[in-house]
PyMOL Python script that loads the backbone (N, CA, C, O; Angstrom):
from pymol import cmd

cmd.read_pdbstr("""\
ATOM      1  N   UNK A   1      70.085 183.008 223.771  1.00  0.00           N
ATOM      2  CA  UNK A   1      70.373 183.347 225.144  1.00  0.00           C
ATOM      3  C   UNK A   1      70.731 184.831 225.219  1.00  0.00           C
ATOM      4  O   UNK A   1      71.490 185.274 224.357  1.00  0.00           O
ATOM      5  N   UNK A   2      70.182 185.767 226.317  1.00  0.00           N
ATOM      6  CA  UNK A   2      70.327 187.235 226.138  1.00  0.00           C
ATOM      7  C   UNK A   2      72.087 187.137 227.154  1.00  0.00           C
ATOM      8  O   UNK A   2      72.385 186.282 227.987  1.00  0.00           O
ATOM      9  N   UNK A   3      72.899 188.253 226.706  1.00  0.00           N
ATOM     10  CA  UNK A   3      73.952 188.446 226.703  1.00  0.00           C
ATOM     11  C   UNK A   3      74.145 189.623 228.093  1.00  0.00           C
ATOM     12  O   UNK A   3      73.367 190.516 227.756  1.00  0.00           O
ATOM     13  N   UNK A   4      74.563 189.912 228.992  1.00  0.00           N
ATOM     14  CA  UNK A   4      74.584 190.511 229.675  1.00  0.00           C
ATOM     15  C   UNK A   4      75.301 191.913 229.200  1.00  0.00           C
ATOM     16  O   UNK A   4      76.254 191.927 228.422  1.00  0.00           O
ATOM     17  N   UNK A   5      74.921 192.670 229.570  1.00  0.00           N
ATOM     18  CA  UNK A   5      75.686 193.984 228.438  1.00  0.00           C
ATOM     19  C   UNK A   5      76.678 194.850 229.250  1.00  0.00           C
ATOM     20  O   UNK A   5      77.102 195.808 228.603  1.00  0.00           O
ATOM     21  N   UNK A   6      77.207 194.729 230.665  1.00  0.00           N
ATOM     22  CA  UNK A   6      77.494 194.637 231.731  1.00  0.00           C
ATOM     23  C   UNK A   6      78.748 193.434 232.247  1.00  0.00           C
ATOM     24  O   UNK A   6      78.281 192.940 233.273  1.00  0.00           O
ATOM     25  N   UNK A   7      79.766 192.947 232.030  1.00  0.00           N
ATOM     26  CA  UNK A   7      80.103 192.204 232.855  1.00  0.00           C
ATOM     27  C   UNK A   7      81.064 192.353 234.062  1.00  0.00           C
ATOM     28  O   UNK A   7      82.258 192.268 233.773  1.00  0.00           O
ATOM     29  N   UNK A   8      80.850 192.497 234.962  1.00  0.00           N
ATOM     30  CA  UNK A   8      81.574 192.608 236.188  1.00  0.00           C
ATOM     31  C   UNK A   8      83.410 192.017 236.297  1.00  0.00           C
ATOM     32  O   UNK A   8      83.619 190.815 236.133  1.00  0.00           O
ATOM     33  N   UNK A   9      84.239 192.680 236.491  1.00  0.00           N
ATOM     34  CA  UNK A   9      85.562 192.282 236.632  1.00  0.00           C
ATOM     35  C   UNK A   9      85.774 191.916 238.188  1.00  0.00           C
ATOM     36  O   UNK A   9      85.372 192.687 239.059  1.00  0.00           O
ATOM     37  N   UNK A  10      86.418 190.714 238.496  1.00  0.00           N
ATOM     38  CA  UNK A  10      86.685 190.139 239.745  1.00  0.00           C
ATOM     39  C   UNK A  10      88.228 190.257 239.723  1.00  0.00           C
ATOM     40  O   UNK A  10      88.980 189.989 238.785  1.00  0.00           O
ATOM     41  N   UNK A  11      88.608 190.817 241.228  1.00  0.00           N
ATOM     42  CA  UNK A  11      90.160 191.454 241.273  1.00  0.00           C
ATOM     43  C   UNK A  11      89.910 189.807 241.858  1.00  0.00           C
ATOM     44  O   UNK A  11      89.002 189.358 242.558  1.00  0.00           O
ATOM     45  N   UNK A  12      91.334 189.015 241.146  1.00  0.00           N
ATOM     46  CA  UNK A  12      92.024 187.522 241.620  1.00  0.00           C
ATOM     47  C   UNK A  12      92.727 187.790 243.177  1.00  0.00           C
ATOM     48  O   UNK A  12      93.319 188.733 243.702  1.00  0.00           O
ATOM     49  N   UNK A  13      92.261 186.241 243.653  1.00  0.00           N
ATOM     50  CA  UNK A  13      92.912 186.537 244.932  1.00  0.00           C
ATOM     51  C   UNK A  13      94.350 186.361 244.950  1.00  0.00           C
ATOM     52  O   UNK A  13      94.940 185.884 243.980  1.00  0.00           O
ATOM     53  N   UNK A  14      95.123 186.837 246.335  1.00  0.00           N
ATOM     54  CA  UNK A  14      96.543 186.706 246.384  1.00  0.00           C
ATOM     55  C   UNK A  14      96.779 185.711 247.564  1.00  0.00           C
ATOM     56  O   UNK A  14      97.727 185.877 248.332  1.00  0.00           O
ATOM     57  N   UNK A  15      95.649 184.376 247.730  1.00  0.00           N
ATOM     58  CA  UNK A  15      96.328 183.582 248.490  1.00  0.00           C
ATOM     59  C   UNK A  15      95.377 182.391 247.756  1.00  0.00           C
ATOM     60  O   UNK A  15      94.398 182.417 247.010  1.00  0.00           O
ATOM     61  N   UNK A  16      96.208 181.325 248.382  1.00  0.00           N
ATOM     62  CA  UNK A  16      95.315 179.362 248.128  1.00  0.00           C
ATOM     63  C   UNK A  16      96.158 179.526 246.677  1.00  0.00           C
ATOM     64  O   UNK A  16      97.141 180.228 246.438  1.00  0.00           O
ATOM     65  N   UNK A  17      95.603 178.855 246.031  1.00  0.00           N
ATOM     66  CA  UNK A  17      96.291 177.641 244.833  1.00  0.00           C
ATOM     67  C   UNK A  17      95.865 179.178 243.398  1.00  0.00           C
ATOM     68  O   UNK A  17      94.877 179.259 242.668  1.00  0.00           O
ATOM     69  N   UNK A  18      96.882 179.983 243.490  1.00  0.00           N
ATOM     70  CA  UNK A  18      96.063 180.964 242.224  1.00  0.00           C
ATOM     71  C   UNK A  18      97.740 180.504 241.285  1.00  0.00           C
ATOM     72  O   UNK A  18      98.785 179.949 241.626  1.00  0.00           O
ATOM     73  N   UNK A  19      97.371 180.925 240.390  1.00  0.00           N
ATOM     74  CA  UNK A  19      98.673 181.048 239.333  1.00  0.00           C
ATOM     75  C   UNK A  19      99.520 181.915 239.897  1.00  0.00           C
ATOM     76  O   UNK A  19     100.629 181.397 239.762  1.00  0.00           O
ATOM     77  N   UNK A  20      99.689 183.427 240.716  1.00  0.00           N
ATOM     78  CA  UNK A  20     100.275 184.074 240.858  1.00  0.00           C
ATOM     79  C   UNK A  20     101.556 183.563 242.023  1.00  0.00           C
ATOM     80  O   UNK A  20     102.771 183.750 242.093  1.00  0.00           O
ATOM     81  N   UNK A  21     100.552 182.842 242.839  1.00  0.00           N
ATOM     82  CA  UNK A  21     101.357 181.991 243.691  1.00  0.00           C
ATOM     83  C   UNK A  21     102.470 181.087 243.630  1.00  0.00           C
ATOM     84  O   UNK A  21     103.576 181.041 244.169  1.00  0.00           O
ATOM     85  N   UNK A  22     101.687 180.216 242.616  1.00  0.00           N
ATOM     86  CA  UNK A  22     102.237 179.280 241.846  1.00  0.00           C
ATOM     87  C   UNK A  22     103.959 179.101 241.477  1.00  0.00           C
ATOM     88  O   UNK A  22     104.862 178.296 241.707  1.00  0.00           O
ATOM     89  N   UNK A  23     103.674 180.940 240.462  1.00  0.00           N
ATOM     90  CA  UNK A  23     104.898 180.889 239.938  1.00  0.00           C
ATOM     91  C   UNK A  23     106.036 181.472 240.959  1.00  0.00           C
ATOM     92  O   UNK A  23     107.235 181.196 240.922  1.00  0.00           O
ATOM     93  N   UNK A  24     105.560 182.099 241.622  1.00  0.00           N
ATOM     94  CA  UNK A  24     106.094 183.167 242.581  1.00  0.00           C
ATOM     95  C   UNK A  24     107.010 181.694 243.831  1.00  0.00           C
ATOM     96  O   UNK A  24     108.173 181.716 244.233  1.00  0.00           O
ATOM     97  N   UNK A  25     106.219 180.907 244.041  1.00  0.00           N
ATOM     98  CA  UNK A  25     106.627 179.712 244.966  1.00  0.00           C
ATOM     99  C   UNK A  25     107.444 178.702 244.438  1.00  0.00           C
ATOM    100  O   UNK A  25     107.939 177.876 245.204  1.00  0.00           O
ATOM    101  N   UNK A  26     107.670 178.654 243.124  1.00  0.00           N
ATOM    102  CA  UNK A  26     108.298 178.127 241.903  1.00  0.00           C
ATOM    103  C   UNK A  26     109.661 178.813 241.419  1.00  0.00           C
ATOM    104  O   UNK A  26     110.530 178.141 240.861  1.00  0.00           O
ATOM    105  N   UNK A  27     109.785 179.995 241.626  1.00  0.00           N
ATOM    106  CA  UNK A  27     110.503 181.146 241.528  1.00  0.00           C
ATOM    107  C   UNK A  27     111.265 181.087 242.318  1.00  0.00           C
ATOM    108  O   UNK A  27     112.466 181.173 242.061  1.00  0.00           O
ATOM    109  N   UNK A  28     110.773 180.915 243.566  1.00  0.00           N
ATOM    110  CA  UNK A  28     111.712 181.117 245.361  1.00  0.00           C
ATOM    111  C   UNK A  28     112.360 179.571 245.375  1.00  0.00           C
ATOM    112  O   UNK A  28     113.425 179.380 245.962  1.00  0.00           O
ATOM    113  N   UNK A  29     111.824 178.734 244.857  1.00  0.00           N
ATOM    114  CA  UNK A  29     112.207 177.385 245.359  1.00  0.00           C
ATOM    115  C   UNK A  29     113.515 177.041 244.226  1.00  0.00           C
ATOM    116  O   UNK A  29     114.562 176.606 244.707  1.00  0.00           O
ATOM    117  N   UNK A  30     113.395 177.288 242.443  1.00  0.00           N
ATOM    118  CA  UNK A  30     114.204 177.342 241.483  1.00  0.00           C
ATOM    119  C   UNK A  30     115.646 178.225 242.482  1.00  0.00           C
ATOM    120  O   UNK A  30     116.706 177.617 242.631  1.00  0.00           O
ATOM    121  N   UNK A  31     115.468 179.586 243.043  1.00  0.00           N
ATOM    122  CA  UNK A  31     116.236 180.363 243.697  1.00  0.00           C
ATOM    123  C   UNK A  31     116.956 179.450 244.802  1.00  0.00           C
ATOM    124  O   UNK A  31     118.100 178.996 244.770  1.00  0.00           O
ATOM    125  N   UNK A  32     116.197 179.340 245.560  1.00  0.00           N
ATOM    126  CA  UNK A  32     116.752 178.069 246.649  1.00  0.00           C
ATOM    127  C   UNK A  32     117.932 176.798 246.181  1.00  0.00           C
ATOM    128  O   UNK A  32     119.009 176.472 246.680  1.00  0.00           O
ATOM    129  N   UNK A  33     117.112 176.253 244.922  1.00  0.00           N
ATOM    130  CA  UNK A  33     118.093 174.751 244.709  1.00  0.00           C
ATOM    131  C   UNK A  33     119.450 175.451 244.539  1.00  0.00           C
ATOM    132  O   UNK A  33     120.437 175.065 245.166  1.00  0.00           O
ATOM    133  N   UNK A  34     119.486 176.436 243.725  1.00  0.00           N
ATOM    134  CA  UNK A  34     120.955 177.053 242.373  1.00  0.00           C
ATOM    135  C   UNK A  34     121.771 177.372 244.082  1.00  0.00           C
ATOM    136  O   UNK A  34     122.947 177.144 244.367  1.00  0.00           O
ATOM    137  N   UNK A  35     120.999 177.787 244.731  1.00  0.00           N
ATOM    138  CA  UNK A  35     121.736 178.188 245.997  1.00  0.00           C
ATOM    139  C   UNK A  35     122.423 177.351 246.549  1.00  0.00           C
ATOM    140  O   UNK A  35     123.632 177.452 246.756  1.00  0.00           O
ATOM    141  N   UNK A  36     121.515 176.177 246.925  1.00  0.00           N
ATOM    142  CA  UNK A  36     122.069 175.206 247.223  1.00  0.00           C
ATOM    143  C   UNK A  36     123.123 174.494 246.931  1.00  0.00           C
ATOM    144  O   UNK A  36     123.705 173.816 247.778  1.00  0.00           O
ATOM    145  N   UNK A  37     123.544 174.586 245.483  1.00  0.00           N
ATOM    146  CA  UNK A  37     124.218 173.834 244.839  1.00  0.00           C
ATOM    147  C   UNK A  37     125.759 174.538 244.366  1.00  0.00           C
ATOM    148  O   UNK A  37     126.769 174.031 243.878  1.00  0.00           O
ATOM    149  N   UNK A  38     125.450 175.780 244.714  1.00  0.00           N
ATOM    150  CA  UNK A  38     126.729 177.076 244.912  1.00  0.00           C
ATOM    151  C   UNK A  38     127.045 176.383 245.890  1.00  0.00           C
ATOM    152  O   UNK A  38     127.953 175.609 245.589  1.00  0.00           O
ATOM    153  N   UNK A  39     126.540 176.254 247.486  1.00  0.00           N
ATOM    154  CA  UNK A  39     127.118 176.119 248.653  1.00  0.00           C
ATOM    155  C   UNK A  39     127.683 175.002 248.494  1.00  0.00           C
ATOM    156  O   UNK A  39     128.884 174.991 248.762  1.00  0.00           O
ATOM    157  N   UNK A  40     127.102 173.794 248.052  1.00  0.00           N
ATOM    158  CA  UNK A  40     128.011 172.448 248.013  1.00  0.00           C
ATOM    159  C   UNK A  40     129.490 172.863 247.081  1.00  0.00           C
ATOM    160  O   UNK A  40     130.621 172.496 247.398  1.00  0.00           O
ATOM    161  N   UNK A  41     129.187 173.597 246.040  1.00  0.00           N
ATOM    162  CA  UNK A  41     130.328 173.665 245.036  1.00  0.00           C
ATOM    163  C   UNK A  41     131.493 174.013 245.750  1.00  0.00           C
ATOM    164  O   UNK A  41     132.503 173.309 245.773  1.00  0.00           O
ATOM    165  N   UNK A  42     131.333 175.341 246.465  1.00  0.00           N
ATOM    166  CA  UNK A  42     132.620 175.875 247.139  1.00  0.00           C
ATOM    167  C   UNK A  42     132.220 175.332 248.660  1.00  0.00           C
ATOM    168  O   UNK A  42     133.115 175.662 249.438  1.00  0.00           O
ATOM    169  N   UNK A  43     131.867 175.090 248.880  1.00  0.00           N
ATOM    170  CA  UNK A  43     132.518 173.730 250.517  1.00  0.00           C
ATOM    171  C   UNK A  43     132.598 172.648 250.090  1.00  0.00           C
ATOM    172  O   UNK A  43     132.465 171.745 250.916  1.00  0.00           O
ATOM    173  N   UNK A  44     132.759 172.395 249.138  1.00  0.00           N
ATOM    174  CA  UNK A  44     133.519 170.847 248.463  1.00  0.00           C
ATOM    175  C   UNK A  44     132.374 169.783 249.550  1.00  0.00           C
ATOM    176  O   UNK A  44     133.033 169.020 250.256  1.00  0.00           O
ATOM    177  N   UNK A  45     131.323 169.699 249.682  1.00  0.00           N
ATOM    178  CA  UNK A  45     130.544 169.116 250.448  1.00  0.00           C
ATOM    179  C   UNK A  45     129.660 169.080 250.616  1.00  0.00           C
ATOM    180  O   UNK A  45     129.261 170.192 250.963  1.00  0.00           O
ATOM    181  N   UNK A  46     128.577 168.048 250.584  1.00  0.00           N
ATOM    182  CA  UNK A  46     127.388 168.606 250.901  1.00  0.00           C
ATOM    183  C   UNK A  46     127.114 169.365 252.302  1.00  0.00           C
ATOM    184  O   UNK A  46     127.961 169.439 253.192  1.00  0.00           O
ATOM    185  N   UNK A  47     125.681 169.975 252.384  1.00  0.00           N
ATOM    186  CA  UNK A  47     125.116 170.917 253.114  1.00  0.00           C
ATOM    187  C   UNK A  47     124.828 170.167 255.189  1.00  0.00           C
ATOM    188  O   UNK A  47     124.737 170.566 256.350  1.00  0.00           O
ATOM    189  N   UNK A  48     124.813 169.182 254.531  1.00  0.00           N
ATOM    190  CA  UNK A  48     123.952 168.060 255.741  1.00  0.00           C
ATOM    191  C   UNK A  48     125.073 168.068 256.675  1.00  0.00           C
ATOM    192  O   UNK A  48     124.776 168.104 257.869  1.00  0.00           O
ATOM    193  N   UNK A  49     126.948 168.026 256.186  1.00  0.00           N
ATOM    194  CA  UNK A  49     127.491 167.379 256.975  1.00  0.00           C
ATOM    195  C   UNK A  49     127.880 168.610 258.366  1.00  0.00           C
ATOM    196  O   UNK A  49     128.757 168.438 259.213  1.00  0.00           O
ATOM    197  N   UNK A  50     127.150 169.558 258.288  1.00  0.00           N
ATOM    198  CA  UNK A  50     127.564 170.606 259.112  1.00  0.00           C
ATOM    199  C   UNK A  50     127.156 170.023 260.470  1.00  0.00           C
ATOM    200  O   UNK A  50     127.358 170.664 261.502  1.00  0.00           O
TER     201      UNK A  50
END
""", "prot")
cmd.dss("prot")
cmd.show_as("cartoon", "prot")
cmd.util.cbc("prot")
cmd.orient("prot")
């Protein structure tokens, strides 16, 4: 099979289902829970009963 001697680089997109997303939405949400769980700590309570 002849080999292309040439191969073209494709810049990845920055939206839909890419890895970059992924971790980045994984990242914010890990950020979110720890948050969450500060606020219950010092209001001796959960978040809901406001």
């Amino acid at each position: 099979m002849i080999k292309p001697e040439i191969v073209p680089k494709r810049k990845l997109p920055r939206y839909g289902f890419h890895l970059y997303n992924e971790r980045l939405n994984g990242r914010i949400a890990m950020i979110g829970f720890i948050a969450l769980i500060l606020i219950e700590f010092f209001l001796n309570h959960g978040l809901l009963l406001w």
